[in-house]
DRENPA-3360 file (N, C-alpha, C; in nm, 2 decimals, always signed):
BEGIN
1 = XXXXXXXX = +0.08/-0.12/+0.00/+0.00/+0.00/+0.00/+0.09/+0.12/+0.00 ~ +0.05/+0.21/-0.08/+0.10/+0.37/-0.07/+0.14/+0.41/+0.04 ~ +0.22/+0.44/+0.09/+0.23/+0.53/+0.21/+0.15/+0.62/+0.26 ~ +0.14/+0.73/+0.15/+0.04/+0.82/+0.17/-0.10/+0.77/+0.20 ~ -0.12/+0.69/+0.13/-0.25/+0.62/+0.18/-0.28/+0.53/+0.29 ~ -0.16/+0.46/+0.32/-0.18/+0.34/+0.46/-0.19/+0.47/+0.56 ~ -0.14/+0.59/+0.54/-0.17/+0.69/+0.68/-0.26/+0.80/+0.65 ~ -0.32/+0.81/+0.56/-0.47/+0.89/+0.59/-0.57/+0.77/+0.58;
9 = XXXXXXXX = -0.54/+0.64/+0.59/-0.62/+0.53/+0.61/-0.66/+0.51/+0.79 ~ -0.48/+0.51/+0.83/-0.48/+0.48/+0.98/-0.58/+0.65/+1.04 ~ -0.55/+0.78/+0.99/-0.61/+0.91/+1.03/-0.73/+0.90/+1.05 ~ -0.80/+0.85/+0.91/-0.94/+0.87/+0.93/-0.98/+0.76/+1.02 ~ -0.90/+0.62/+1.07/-0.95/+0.56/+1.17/-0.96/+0.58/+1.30 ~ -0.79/+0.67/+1.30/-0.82/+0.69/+1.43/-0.90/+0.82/+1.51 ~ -0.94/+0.89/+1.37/-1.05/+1.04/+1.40/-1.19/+0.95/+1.47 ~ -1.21/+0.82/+1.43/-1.33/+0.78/+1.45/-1.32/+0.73/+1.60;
17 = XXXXXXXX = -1.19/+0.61/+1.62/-1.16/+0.58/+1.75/-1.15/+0.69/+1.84 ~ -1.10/+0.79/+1.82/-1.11/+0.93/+1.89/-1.19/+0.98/+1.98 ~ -1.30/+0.97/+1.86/-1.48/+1.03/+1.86/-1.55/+0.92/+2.01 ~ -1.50/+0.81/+1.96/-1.56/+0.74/+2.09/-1.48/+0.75/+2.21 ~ -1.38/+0.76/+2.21/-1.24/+0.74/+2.34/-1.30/+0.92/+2.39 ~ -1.32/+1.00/+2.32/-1.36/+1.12/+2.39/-1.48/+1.14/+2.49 ~ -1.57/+1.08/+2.41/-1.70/+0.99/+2.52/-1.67/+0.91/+2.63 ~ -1.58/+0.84/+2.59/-1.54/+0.78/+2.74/-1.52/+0.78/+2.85;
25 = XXXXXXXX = -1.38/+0.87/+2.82/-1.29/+0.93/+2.94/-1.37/+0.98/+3.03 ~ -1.33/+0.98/+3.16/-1.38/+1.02/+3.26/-1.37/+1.13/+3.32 ~ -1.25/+1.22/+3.28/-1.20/+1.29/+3.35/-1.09/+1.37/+3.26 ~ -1.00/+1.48/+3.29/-0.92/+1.53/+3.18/-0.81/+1.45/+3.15 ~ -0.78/+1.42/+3.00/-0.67/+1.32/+2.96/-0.54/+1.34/+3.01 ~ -0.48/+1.47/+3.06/-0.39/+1.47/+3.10/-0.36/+1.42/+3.22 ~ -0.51/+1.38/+3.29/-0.46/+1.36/+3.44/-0.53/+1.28/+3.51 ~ -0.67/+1.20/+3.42/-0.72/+1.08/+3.49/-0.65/+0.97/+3.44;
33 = XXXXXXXX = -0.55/+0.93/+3.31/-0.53/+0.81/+3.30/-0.34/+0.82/+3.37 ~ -0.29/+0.74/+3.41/-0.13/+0.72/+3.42/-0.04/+0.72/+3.29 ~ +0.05/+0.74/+3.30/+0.10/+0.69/+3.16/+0.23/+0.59/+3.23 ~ +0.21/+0.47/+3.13/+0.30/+0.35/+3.18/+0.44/+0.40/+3.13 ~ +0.51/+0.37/+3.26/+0.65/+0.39/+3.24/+0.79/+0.27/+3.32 ~ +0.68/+0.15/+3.32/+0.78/+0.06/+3.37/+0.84/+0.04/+3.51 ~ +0.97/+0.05/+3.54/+1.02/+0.03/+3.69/+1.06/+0.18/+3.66 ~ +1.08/+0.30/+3.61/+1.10/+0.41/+3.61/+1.06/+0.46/+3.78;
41 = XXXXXXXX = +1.13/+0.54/+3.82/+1.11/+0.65/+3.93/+0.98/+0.70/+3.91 ~ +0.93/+0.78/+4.00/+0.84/+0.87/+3.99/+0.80/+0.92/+4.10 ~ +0.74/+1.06/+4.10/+0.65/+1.09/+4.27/+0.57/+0.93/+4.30 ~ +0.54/+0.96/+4.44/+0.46/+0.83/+4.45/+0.31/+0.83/+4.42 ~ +0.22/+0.73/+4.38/+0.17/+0.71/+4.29/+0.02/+0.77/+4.42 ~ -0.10/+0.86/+4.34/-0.18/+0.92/+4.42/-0.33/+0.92/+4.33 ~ -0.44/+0.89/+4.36/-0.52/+0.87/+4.26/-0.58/+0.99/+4.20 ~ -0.64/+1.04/+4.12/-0.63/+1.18/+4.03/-0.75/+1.25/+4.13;
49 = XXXXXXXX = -0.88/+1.17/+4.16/-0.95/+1.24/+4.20/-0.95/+1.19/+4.37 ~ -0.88/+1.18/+4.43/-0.87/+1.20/+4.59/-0.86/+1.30/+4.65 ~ -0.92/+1.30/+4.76/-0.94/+1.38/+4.87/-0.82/+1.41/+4.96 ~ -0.78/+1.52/+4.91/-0.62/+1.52/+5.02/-0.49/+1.47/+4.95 ~ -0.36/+1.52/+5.00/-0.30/+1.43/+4.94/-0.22/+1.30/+5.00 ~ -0.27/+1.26/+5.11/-0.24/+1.15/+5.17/-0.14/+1.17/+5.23 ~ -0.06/+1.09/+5.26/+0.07/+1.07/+5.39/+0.15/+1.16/+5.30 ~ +0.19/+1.21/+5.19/+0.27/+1.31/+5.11/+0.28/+1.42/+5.17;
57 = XXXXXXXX = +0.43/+1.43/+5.20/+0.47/+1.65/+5.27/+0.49/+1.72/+5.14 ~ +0.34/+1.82/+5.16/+0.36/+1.88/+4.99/+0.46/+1.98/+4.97 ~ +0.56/+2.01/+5.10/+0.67/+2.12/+5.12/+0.80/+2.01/+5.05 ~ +0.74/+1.89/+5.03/+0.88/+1.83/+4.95/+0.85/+1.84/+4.82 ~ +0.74/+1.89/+4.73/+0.68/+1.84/+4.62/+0.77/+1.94/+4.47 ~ +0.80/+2.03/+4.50/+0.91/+2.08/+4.45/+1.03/+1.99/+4.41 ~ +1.10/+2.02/+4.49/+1.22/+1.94/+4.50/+1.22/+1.77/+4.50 ~ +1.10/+1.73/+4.49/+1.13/+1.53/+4.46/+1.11/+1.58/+4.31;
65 = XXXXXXXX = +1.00/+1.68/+4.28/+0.97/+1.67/+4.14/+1.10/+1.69/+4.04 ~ +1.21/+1.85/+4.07/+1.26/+1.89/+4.00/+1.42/+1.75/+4.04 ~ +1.42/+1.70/+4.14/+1.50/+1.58/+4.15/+1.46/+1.53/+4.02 ~ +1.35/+1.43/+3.97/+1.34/+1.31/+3.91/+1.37/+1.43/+3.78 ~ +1.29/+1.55/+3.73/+1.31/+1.62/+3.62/+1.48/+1.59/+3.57 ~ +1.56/+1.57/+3.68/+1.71/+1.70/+3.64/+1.77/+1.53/+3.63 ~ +1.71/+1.43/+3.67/+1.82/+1.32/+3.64/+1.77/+1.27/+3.48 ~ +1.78/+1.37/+3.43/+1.77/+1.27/+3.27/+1.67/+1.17/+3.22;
73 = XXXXXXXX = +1.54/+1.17/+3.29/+1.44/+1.13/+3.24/+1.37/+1.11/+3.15 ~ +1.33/+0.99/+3.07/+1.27/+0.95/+2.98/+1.15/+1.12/+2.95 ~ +1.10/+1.12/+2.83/+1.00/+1.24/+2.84/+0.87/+1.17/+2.89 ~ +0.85/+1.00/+2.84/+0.70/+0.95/+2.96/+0.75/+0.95/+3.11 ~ +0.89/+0.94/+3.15/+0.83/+0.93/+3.31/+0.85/+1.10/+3.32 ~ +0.87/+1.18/+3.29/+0.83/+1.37/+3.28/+0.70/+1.35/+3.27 ~ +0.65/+1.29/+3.19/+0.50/+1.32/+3.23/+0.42/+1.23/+3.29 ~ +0.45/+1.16/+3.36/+0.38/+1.09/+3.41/+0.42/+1.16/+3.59;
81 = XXXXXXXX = +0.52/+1.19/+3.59/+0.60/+1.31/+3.72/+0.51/+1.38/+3.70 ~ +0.47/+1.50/+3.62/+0.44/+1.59/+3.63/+0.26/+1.61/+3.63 ~ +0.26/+1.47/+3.58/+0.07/+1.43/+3.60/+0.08/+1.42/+3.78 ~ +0.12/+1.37/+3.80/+0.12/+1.32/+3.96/+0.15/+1.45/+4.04 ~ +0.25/+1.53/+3.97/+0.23/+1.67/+4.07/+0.15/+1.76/+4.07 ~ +0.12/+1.79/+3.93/-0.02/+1.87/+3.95/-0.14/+1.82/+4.03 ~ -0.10/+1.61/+4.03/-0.24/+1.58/+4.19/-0.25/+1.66/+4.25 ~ -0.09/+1.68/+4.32/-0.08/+1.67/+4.48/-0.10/+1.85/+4.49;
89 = XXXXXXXX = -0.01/+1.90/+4.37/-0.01/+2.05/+4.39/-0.15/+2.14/+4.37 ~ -0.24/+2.06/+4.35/-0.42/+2.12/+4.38/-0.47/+2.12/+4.51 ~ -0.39/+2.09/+4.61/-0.41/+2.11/+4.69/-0.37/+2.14/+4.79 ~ -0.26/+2.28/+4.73/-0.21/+2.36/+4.85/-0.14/+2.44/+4.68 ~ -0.25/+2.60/+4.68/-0.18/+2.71/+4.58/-0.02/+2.69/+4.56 ~ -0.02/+2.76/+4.72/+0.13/+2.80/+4.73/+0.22/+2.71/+4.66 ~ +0.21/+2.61/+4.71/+0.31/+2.47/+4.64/+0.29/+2.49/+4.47 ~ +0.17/+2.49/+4.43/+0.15/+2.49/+4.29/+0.21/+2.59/+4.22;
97 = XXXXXXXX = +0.23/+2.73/+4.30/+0.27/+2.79/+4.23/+0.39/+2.79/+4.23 ~ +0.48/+2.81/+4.40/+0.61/+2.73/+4.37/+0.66/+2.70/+4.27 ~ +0.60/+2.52/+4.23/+0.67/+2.46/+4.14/+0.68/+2.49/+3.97 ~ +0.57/+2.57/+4.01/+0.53/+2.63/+3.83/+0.66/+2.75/+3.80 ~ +0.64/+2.85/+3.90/+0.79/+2.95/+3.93/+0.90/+2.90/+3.88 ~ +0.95/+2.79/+3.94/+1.08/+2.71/+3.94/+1.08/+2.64/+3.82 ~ +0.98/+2.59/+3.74/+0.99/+2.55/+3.61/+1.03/+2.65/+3.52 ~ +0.95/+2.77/+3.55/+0.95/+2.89/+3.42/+1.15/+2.93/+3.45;
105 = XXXXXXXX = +1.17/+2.92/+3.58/+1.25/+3.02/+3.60/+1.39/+2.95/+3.54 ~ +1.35/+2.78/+3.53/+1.43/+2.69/+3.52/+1.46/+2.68/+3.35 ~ +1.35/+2.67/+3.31/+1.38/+2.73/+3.14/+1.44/+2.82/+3.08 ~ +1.37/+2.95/+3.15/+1.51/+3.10/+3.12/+1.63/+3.12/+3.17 ~ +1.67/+2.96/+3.22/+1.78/+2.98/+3.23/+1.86/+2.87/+3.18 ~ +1.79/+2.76/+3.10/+1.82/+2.67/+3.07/+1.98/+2.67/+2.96 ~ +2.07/+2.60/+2.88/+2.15/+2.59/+2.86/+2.12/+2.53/+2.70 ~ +2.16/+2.53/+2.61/+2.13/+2.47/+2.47/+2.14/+2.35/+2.48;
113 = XXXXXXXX = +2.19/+2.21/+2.59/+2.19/+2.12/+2.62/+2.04/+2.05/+2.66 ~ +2.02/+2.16/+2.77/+1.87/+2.12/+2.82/+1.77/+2.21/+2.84 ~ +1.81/+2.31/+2.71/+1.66/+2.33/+2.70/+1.54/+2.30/+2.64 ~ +1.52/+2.16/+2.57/+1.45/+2.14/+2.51/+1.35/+2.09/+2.59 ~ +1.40/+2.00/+2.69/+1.38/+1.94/+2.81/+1.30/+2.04/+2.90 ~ +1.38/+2.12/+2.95/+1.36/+2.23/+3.02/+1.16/+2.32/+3.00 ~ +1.19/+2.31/+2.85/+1.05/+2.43/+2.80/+0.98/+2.27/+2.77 ~ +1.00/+2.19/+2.76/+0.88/+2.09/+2.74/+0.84/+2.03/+2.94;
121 = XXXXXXXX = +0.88/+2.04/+2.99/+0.84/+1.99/+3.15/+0.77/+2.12/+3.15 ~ +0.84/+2.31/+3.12/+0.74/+2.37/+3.19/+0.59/+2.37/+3.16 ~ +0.62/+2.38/+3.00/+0.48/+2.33/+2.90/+0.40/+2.25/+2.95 ~ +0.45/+2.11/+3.00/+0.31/+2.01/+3.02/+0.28/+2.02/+3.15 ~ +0.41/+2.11/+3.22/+0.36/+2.14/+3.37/+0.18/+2.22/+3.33 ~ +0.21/+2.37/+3.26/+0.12/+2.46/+3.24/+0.00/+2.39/+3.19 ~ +0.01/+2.28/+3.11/-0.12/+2.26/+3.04/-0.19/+2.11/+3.08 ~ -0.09/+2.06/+3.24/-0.23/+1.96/+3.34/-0.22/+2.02/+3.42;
129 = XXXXXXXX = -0.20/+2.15/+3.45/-0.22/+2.26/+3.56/-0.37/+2.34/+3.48 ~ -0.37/+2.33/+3.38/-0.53/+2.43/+3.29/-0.61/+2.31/+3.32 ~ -0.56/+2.21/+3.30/-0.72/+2.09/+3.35/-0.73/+2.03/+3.45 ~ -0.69/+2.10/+3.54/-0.69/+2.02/+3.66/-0.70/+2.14/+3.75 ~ -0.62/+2.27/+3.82/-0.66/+2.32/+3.91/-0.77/+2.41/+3.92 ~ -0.79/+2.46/+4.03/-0.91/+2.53/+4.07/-0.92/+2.66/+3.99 ~ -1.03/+2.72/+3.85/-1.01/+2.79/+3.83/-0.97/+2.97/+3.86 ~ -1.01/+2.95/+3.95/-1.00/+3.09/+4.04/-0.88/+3.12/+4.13;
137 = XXXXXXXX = -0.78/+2.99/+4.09/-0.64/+2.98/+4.16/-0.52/+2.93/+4.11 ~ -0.55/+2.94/+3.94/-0.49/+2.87/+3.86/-0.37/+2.92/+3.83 ~ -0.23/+2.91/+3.88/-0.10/+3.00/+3.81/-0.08/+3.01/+3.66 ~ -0.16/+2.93/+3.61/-0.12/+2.87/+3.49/-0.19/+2.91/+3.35 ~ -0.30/+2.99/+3.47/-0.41/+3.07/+3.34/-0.36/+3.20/+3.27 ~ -0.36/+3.13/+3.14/-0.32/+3.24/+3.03/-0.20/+3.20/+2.94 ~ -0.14/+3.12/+3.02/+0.01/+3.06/+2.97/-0.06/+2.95/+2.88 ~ +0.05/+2.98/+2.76/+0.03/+2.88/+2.64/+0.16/+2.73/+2.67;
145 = XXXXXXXX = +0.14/+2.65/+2.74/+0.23/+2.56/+2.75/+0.20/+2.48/+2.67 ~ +0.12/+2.44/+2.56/+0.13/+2.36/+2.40/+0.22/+2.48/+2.32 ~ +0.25/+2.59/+2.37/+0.31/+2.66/+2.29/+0.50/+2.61/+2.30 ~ +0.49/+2.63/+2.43/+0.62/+2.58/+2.51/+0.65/+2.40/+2.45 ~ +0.58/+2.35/+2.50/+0.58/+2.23/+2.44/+0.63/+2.21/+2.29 ~ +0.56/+2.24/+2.19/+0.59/+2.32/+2.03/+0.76/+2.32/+2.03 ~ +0.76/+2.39/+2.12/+0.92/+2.52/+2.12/+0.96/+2.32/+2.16 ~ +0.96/+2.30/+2.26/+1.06/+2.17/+2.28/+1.07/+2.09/+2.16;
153 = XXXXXXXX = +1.00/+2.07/+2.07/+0.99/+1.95/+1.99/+1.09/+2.04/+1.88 ~ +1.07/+2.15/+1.84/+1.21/+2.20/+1.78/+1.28/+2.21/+1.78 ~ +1.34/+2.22/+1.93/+1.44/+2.25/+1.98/+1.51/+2.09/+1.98 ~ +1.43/+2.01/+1.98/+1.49/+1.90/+1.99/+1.57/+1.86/+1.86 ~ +1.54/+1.91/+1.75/+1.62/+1.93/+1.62/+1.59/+1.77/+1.53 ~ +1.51/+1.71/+1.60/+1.46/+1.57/+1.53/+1.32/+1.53/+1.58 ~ +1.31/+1.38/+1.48/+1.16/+1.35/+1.57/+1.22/+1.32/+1.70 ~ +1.07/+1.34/+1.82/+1.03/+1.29/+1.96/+0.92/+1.23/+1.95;
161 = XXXXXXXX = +0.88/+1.08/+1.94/+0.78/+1.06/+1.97/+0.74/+1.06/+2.04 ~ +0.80/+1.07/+2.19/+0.73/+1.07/+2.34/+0.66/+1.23/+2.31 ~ +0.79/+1.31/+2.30/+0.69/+1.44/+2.30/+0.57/+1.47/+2.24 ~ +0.56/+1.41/+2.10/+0.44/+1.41/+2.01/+0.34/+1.37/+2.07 ~ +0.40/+1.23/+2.15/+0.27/+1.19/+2.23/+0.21/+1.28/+2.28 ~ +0.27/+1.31/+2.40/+0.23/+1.43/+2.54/+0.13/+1.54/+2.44 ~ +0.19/+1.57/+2.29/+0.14/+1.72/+2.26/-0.01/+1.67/+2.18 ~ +0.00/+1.56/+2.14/-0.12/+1.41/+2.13/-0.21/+1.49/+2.20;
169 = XXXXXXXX = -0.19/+1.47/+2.37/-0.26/+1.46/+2.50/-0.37/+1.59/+2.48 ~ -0.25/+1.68/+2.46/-0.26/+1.80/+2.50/-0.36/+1.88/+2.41 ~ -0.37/+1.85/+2.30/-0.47/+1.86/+2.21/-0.61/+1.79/+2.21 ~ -0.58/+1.68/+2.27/-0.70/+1.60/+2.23/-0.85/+1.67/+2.22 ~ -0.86/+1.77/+2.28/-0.97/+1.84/+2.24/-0.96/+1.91/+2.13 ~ -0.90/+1.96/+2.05/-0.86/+2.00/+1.97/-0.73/+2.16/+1.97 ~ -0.66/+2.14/+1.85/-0.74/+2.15/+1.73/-0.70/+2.03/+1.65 ~ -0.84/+1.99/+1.62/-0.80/+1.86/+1.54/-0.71/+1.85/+1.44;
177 = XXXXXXXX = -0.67/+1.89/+1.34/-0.55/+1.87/+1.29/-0.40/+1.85/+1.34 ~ -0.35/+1.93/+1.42/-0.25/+1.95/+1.49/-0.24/+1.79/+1.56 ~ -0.45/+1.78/+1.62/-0.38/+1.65/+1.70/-0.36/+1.51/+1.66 ~ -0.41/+1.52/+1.52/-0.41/+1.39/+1.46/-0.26/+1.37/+1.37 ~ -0.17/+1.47/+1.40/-0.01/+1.52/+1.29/+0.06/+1.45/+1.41 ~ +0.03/+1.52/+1.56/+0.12/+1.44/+1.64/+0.11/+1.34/+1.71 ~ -0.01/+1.27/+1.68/-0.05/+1.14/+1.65/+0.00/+1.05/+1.61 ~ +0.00/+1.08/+1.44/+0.07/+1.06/+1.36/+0.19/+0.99/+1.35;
185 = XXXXXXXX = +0.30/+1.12/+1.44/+0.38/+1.10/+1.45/+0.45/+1.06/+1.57 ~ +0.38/+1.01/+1.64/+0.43/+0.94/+1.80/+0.42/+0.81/+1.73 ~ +0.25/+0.77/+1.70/+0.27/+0.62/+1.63/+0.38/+0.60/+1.54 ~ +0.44/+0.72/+1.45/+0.52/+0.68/+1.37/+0.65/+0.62/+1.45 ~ +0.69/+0.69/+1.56/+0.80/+0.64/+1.62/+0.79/+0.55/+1.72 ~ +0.67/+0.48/+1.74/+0.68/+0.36/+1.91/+0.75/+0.23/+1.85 ~ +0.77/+0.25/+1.71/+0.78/+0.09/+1.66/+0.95/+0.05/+1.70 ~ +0.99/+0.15/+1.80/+1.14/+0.13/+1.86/+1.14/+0.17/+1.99;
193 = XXXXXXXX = +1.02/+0.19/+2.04/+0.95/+0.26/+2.16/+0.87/+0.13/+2.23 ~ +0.92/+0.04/+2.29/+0.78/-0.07/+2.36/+0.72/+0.04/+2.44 ~ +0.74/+0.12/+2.56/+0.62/+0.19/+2.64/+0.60/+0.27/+2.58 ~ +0.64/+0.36/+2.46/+0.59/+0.45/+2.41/+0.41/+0.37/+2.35 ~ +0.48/+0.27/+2.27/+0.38/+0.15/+2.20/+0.25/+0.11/+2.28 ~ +0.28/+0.07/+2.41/+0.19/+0.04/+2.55/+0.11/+0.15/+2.57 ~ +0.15/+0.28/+2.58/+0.09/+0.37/+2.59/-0.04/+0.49/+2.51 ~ +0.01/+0.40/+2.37/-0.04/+0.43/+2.25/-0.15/+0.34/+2.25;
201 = XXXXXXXX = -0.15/+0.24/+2.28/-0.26/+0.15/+2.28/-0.36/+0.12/+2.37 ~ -0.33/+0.19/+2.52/-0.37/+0.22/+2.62/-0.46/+0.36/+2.63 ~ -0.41/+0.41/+2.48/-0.51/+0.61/+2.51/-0.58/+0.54/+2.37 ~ -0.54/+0.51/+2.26/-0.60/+0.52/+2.14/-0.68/+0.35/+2.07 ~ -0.65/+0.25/+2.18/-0.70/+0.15/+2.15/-0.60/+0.05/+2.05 ~ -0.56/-0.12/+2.06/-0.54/-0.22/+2.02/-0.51/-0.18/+1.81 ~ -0.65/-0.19/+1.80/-0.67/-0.24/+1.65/-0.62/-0.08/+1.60 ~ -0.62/+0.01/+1.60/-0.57/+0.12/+1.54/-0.37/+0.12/+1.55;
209 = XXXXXXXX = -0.33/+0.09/+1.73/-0.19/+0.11/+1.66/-0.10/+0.02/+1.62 ~ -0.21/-0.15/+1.67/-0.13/-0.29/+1.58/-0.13/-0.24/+1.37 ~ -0.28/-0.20/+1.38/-0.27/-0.15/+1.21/-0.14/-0.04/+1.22 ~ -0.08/+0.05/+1.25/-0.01/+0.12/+1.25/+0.12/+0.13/+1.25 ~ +0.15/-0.01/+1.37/+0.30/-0.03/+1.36/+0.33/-0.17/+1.28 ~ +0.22/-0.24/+1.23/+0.25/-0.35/+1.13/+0.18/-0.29/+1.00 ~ +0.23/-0.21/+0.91/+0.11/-0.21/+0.82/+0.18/-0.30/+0.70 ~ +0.26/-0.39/+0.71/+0.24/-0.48/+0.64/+0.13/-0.57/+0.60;
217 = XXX = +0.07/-0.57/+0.73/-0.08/-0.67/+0.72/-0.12/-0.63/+0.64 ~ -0.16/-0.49/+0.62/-0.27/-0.42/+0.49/-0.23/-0.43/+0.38 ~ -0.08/-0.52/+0.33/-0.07/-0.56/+0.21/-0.15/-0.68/+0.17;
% end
C-alpha cells in the first residue's frame, strides 16, 4: 500500500476511534489516566481524583519533582511526574505555584543542552495545571504551554515521539489537525518505543496502533 495512503487510512480511523475514546474518558486526559512507564522513578503514585494528598509533605513536592526532572528522564516518566504533581499541587496554591515559578524560571535559564527538556516539562507542567486546578487559583491561566511544548519539539532538532505523544494529549480536544499530525507522528516512532507503544494502545486502543505499527498486514 502507498504510504500516503496506509496513513490517511490509519487518520481517518483513528479520528473515529477518537470520537468514541472522547466519550469515554472520565476525566481530563492529562490527568485521569497514568501513563505506563515501567520500573521508572516517579512521585509516588496518588489517585487523580482523591481527597487530600495522603501521607505526602507537599513542602517536598518541589524538590522530589525537580529531583526526578534533572536526572535525565525519559519524556514519559516527565510526564507521568508531572501528572502526579499537578495531583498533589491542587491542593495547597502556594506549592502549585512554587513549582510552576521554578519551572519557568528553570527554562530561562536553561542551557542549549537542556533546554529542550527544560521548555517541554514547563509546557506540560502549564497545560495539566489548565485541566486540573481550581479555576480561580490557577497559576497557569493564560500561559500557552502547548506553545512551550511546540518550542521543545524543535528545539529538539529531530523526531520525539514521546513528545508528540504528550502534545497528542494535549490537544486532544482539539485543534484537530494538529492533533491527529502528532498522532501521527508518535505512532510513527513507538515501533522502537515498547512503552511508548503500551501507551499508544492504552489512550487510542489495540486495533488502530497494531494497524499502525505492522502495516504490512494491509498488504
Amino acid at each position: 500500500m502507498n504510504s500516503r495512503v496506509f496513513w490517511r487510512s490509519v487518520i481517518s480511523t483513528l479520528a473515529f476511534v477518537l470520537g468514541l475514546s472522547a466519550a469515554a474518558f472520565a476525566g481530563p486526559p492529562l490527568i485521569c489516566h497514568r501513563i505506563e512507564i515501567g520500573q521508572a522513578k516517579t512521585l509516588p503514585l496518588i489517585d487523580w481524583n482523591q481527597n487530600g494528598p495522603g501521607s505526602y509533605d507537599l513542602k517536598n513536592l518541589t524538590g522530589d519533582t525537580l529531583a526526578i526532572l534533572d536526572s535525565n528522564a525519559p519524556v514519559l516518566v516527565r510526564m507521568e511526574t508531572l501528572r502526579l504533581a499537578t495531583i498533589y499541587a491542587r491542593h495547597d496554591a502556594q506549592v502549585a505555584r512554587e513549582l510552576l515559578t521554578r519551572l519557568h524560571a528553570r527554562a530561562n535559564g536553561s542551557s542549549r543542552e537542556s533546554e529542550a527538556l527544560a521548555w517541554f516539562d514547563l509546557g506540560y507542567l502549564a497545560e495539566t495545571y489548565k485541566q486540573w486546578m481550581p479555576q480561580h487559583s490557577n497559576p497557569a491561566a493564560g500561559l500557552d504551554g502547548y506553545g512551550w511544548v511546540k518550542r521543545a519539539i524543535r528545539l529538539r532538532g529531530q523526531d520525539d515521539p514521546e513528545m508528540e505523544f504528550a502534545a497528542a494529549l494535549i490537544t486532544f480536544a482539539g485543534p484537530a489537525d494538529a492533533h491527529k499530525e502528532h498522532v501521527r507522528k508518535s505512532i510513527a516512532g513507538a515501533k522502537n518505543d515498547p512503552l511508548l507503544a503500551q501507551n499508544l494502545t492504552s489512550r487510542f486502543g489495540d486495533q488502530i496502533t497494531a494497524k499502525a505499527l505492522n502495516p504490512s498486514r494491509e498488504n
